[in-house]
N, C-alpha and C positions, 0 to 999 in steps of 0.2 A: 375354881381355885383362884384365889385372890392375885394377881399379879403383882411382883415385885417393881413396880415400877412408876414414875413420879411423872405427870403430867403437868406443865405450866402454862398457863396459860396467858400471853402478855400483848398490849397494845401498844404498838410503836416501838418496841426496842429494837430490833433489829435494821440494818440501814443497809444499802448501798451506794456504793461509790458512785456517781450520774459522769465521772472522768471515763473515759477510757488511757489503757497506755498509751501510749507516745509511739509505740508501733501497734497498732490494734491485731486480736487475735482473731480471727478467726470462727465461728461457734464451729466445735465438734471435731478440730483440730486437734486436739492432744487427750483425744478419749480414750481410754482402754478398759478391756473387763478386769475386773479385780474379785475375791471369792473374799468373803466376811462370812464366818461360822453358816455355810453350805448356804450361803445367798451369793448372787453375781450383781455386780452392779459394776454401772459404768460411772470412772473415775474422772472428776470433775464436769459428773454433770448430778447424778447423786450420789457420790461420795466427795469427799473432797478433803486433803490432809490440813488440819489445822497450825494455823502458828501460834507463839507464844501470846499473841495479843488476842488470840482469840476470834483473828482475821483469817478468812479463807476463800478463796475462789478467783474469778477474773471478769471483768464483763468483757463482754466477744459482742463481735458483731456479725451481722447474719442479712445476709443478700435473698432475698425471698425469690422464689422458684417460678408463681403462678399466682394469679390474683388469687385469695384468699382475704380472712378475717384474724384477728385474733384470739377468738373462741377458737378458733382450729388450728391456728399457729400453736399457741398454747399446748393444747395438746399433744402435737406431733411434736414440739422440740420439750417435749415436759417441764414447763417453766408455768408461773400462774400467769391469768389474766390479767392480773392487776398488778402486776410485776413490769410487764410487757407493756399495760397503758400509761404508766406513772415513767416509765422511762423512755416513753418515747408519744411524748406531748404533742406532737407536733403531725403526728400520723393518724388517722383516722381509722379508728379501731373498728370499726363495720365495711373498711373497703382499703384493702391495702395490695396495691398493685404490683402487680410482675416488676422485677427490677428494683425494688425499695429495698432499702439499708435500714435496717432497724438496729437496736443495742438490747443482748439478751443480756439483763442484769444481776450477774452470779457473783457477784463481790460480795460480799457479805462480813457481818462482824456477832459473835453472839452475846449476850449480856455479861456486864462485869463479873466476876464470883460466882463463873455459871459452873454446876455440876456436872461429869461424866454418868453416864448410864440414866441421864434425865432426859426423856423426853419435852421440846419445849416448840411452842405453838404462835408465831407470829400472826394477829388478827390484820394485820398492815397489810402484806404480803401474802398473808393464806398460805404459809408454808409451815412443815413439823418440821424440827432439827433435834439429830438424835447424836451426842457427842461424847464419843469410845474411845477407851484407850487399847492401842495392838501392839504386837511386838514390835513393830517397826515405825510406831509412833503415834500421834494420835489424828484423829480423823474425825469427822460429823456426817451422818446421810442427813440425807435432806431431800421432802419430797412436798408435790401442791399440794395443796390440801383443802376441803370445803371447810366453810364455816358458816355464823351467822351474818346477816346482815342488820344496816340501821334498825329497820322493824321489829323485827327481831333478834339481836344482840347474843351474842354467843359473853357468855358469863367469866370472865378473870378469876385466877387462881389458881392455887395451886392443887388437885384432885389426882386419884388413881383409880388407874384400868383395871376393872375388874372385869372385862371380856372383849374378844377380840373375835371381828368375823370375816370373811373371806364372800367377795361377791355379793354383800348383804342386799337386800331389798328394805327399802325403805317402809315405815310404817308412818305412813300421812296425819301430822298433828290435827288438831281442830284449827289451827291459825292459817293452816295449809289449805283446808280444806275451805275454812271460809273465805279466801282469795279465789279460790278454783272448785268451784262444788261437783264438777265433772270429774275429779280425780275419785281414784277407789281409794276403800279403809287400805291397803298395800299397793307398795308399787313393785312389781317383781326388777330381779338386777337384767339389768340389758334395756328395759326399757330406757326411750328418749326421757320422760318423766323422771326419771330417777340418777338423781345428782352426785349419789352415794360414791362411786366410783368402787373398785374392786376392793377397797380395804375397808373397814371400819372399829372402830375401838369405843 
């Protein structure tokens, strides 16, 4: 069945603030679960209430634990890669040591005369932003997301979702294959090879 719903696809519209406040927060300080029609999510890190401009969220800063990278920071605070290397210039994204201060950058703004109930796809940031209206006001989730890269180029526009899969396994292009001919025709969900993450549309 055709799904009701409006995918956009956009380069560079979305921005963050590279300021922090004037008293910096925290990352993961003013989190809570919140329920959206039998989903839980956590509030202001994927959800986040919008304001009248269209502005929502805060950058936080974040005291890192244990040496690590950013491909794993990334993941464990669910924020993109490329979120985390573009806002913090100055840190070495393949080795970032115990005790560093980074800036997780969740400030955000969505496009002028943007719609509720549209799904919209920052290729900048590699993030979807999905912006609802509730009773008690309005809000956007927002989560990472893969895309294309230069070589390959993920396509602008505006398109609808006609299927939605859970856990997908990836089916390996020919463009894939001729970079890595060791890869199979499929790559099952769980492997290292498979980029897909638990959602796909």
């Amino acid at each position: 069945m055709r799904l009701k719903f409006l995918i956009v696809l956009l380069l560079g519209v979305f921005f963050f603030d590279r300021s922090l406040s004037q008293e910096p927060k925290y990352y993961g300080w003013d989190f809570k679960v919140i329920k959206i029609k039998d989903h839980y999510y956590l509030l202001n890190q994927e959800v986040f209430k919008l304001k009248e401009n269209g502005e929502f969220g805060e950058n936080y800063i974040y005291k890192v634990e244990e040496d690590t990278n950013f491909v794993d920071l990334a993941y464990k605070l669910k924020v993109s890669y490329y979120e985390l290397k573009e806002a913090n210039k100055s840190v070495n994204p393949f080795k970032v040591e115990k005790g560093t201060v980074i800036t997780i950058p969740l400030k955000k703004k969505l496009p002028e005369n943007f719609n509720y109930n549209t799904i919209y796809v920052s290729l900048k940031d590699k993030r979807l932003y999905y912006p609802i209206k509730l009773e008690d006001g309005d809000y956007v989730i927002t989560f990472p997301v893969g895309t294309g890269d230069e070589e390959y180029p993920t396509p602008t526009g505006e398109f609808a979702i006609t299927e939605r899969k859970i856990n997908p396994d990836w089916i390996v292009p020919p463009s894939a294959r001729a970079n890595n001919p060791k890869l199979p025709p499929v790559v099952p969900f769980g492997s290292p090879e498979n980029g897909l993450g638990t959602r796909a549309l």
